[in-house]
N, C-alpha and C positions, 0 to 999 in steps of 0.2 A: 201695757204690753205684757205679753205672756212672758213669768219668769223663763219656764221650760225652753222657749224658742229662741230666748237669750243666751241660757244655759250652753244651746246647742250649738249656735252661732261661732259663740266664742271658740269653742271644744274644738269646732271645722274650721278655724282660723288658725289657732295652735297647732294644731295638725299638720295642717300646708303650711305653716312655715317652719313645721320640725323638721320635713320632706325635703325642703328650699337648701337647706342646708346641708344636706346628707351628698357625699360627693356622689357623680354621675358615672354609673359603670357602662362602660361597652362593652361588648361584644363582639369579637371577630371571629369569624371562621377560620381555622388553620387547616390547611390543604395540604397534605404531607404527603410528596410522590417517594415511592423507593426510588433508592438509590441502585444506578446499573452497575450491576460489578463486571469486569472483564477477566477477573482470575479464570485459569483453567487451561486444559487443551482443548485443541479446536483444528479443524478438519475443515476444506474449502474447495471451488472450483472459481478457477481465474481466465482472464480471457484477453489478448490486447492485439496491439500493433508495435512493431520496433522499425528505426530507421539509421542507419548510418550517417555520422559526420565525419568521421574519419578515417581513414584506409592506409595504411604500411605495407610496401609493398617493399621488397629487395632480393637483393641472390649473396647467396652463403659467400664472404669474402671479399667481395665486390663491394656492395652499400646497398642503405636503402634509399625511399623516396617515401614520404608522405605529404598524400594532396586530402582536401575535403571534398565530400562524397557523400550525397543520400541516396547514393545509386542502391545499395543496398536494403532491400526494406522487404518487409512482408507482415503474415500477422504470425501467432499461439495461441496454445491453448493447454492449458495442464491442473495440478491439484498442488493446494498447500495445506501444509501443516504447522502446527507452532504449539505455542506456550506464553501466556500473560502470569504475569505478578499484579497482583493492587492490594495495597493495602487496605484493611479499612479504615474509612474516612479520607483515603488520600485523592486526587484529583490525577495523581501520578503513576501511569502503569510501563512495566518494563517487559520485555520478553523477549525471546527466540523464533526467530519462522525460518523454516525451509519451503521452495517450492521447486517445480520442475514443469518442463512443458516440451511438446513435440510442437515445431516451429518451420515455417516455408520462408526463412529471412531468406533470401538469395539475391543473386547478382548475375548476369552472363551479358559476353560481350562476342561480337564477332566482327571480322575480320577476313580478306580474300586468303584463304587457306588456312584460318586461323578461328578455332572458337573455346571458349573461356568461360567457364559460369562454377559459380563460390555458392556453397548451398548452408547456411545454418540451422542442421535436423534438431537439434534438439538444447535448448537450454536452462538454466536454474541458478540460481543462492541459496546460499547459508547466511543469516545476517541477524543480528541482535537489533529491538526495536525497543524507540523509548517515547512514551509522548504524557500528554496530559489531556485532562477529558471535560465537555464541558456539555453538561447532562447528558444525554445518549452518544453524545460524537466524540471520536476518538482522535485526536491532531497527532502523528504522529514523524518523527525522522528514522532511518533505518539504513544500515550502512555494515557490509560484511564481504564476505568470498561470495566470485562470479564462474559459474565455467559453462563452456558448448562444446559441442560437437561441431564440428563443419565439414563438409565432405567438397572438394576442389574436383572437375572434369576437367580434362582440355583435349582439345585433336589441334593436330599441328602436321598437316600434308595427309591428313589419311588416316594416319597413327593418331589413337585414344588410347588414354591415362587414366587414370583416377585417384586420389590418395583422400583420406581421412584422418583428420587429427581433431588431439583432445584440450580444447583452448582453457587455462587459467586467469584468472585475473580480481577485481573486485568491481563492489558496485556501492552505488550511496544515491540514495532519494527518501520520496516522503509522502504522505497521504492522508484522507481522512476515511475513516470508517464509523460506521452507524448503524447502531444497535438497535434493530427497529420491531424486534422480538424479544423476549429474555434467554433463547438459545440460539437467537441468526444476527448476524450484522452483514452489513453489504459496507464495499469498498469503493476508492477511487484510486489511483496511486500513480505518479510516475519515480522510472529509476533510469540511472545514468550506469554504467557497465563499460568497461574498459577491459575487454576478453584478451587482453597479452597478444605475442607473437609466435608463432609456429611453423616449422622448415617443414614445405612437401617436397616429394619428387626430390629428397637428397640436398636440394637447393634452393628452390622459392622459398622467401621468407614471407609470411602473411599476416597481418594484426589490424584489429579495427574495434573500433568503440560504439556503441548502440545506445540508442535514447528506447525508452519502451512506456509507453503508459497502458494499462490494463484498469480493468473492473476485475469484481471478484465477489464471491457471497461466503460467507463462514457459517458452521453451524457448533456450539462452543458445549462442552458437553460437562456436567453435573453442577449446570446455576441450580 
């Protein structure tokens, strides 16, 4: 047999089992998405429906009554504004919103000589928001100062009234929003509002509490 093609044999056998032994590296690809921050101000337009469950009705001195009520409902529409903290690296962001809207919530009732209708023109909060984020979506609770406007008609034989009062109270709900640009998110949210009570006409006392869920889009300015 040829030395040489032993020689060789051997050499390609030593080889492969030096190879045998060398541990097995892998390979994997690492996929690194940025991470969405939510720090900043940010500017929005919102949109919903509100409903009544509750209605306070009384006269100054006398007493009240309170019955439940979705007689009250309509839709809005207005702008928010706010403020996010996040830290980096945190899942946790905290912040401020205000918003405000021109609103057709109303009510009217009639009656043989008698008619009645409850108008809420225009409402908003102030509220501190906190949540936690889980890649683009933002889970969040939110809970602060509620106020409206509502403007009361009534005729009574003939004779028409009108008064306007300035409702305070709070609010607390929750929502998710979604950051589906790196300067826009869009929202979902409901809130719960408890607008106080307020004397017309010298003597009607009026109070009622609203459920409102809305959409809404943000546009968040220097990501």
């Amino acid at each position: 047999m040829n030395l040489r093609l032993i020689a060789l044999a051997l050499l390609a056998t030593t080889t492969a089992a030096s190879a045998a032994d060398l541990p097995a590296r892998t390979y994997k690809a690492q996929i690194v998405s940025p991470a969405y921050n939510w720090s900043g101000f940010y500017v929005g337009a919102m949109g919903g429906y509100a409903w009544s469950d509750e209605v306070t009705v009384g006269i100054t001195g006398i007493g009240t009554v309170t019955g439940a009520s979705d007689a009250l409902k309509g839709g809005f529409g207005g702008g928010t504004i706010g403020y996010n903290w996040q830290a980096p690296g945190s899942q946790f962001v905290f912040g401020l919103e205000a918003d405000a809207a021109r609103a057709g919530i109303q009510y009217s009732e009639v009656a043989p000589g008698v008619a009645v209708s409850t108008k809420i023109q225009a409402f908003g909060t102030v509220t501190g928001r906190a949540g936690f984020t889980l890649s683009n979506a933002l889970i969040y609770g939110k809970a602060g100062y509620a106020w409206a406007s509502n403007k009361v008609d009534a005729t009574i034989l003939g004779l028409s009234a009108s008064d306007s009062q300035f409702h305070s109270g709070w609010a607390a709900g929750g929502g998710v929003e979604y950051g589906f640009a790196p300067n826009w998110s869009a929202k979902v949210e409901y809130l719960y509002a408890d607008l106080g009570t307020q004397t017309y006409f010298g003597g009607l006392e009026l109070g009622t509490t609203l459920h409102t869920v809305k959409g809404g889009i943000n546009y968040r300015f220097g990501y």
